[in-house]
Each structure stands twice: as structure tokens, then as C-alpha cells.
N, C-alpha and C positions, 0 to 999 in steps of 0.2 A: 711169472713162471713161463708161460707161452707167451714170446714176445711178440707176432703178431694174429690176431685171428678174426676172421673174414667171417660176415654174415650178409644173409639177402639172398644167396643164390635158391634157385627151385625150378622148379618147371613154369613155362609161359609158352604163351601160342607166338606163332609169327607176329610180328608188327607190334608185340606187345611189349613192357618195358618193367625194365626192374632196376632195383638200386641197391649195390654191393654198398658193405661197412664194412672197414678192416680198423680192428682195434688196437693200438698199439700198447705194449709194455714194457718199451726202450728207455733209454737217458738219450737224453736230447734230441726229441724226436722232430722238434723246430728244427734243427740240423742239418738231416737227412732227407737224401733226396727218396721221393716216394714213390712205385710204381705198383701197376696192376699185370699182371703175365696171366697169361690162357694157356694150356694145354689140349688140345683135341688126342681122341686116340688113335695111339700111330705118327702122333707129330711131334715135335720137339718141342718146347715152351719157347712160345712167342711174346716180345711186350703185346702189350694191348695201348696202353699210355703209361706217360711219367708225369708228376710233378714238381717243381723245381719247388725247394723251403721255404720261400719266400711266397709259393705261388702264383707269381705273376708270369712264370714261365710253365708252359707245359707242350708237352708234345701226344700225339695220337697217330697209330696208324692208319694208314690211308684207309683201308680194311673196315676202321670205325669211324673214320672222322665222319663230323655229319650228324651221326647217331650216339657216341658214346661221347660222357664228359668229366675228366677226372678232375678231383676239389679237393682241400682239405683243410680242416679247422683244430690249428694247433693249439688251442684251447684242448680242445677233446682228445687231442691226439689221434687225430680220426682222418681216414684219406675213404673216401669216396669213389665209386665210379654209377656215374648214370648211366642206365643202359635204355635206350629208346631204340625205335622200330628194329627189334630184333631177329633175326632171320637162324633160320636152321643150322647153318653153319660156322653160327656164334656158340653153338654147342661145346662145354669144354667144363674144365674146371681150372677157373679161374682164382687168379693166388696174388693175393699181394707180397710187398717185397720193398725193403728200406736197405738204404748204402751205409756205408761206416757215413760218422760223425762226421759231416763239411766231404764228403765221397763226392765226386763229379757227378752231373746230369749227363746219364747215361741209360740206353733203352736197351745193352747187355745183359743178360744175365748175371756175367761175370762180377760186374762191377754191386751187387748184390747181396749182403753177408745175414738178411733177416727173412725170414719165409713164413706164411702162414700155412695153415693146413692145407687151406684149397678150401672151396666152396663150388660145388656143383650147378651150373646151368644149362639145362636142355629147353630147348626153341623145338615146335613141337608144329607142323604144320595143320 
């Protein structure tokens, strides 16, 4: 019914770390390329990172590299993101997000046609 939905997010202290799930409820989610987008308020939605189908490609913004890392286990139909030493202004709610079937690796939004709710994270000094 809800093709994707996101859990994990909460409150955490600076430097502390959490691990988003987003669950899918697609056809062919081997497929599809898979990303994680943040929102802060007042901002636009930004990627956060993507995963290529296959996995073996992924991208992160500079923003997180370092500290975030996105995975995904198409068994479960499951994309990940780890979030390590977190800081205040990783504050957002964060949302994953899958392409059409075989859709390019892309960090647009455009390129984009599945959204979860969003999942809430505040970094909390």
C-alpha cells in the first residue's frame, strides 16, 4: 500500500549515531536506483546519498561523507543509511526515495517517482 516507509529517525546528541530503514513495497526494487533526501526547515530537499542496484556504486555528499553510509539488502528490500558522528545541522527529516524500474543514478530529485513519509531527525547539542 505505502511503497516506501522509513524508520530509525529520533532524537540524538551531537557526535551520536543512528540508522535509518526504509522499507520498500515496490516491483522490482533490485531495479531501482535508491536514495536517502533530507529536508531541513526553510530548505529545499537535498540528497543526502544514492545507491546504485547493484550496490557497488554509491554516492554521498560532501556534507556527509565521512560520516554517513548508504547500503542496501535486496533480499529485504531494504536501503539503509548509517548515520555516525552526527551534528546539529543534520537536523531534518529525512526521506527516502527509489527511480522508475532501470531510472539512471541520479542525486535529483526529479529523477524520483517513490517517496516515503519522512522520518524525523534532530541532533541536539
Amino acid at each position: 500500500q505505502v511503497p516506501l516507509v522509513e524508520s530509525g529517525g529520533g532524537l540524538v546528541q551531537a557526535g551520536g549515531s543512528l540508522r535509518l530503514s526504509c522499507t520498500a513495497s515496490v516491483p522490482e526494487f533490485s531495479s531501482r536506483i535508491m536514495g536517502w533526501f533530507r529536508q531541513a526547515p526553510g530548505k529545499d530537499r537535498e540528497v543526502v546519498a544514492v545507491v546504485h542496484r547493484d550496490a557497488q556504486i554509491t554516492h554521498t555528499e560532501p556534507s556527509v561523507k565521512g560520516r554517513f553510509t548508504i547500503s542496501r539488502d535486496n533480499a529485504k528490500s531494504t536501503v539503509y543509511l548509517q548515520m555516525n558522528s552526527l551534528r546539529t545541522e543534520d537536523t531534518a527529516v529525512y526521506y527516502c526515495a527509489a527511480t522508475h524500474s532501470d531510472g539512471p543514478f541520479s542525486v535529483s530529485v526529479v529523477q524520483y517517482v517513490y517517496w516515503g513519509q519522512g522520518t524525523q531527525v534532530t541532533v541536539s547539542s
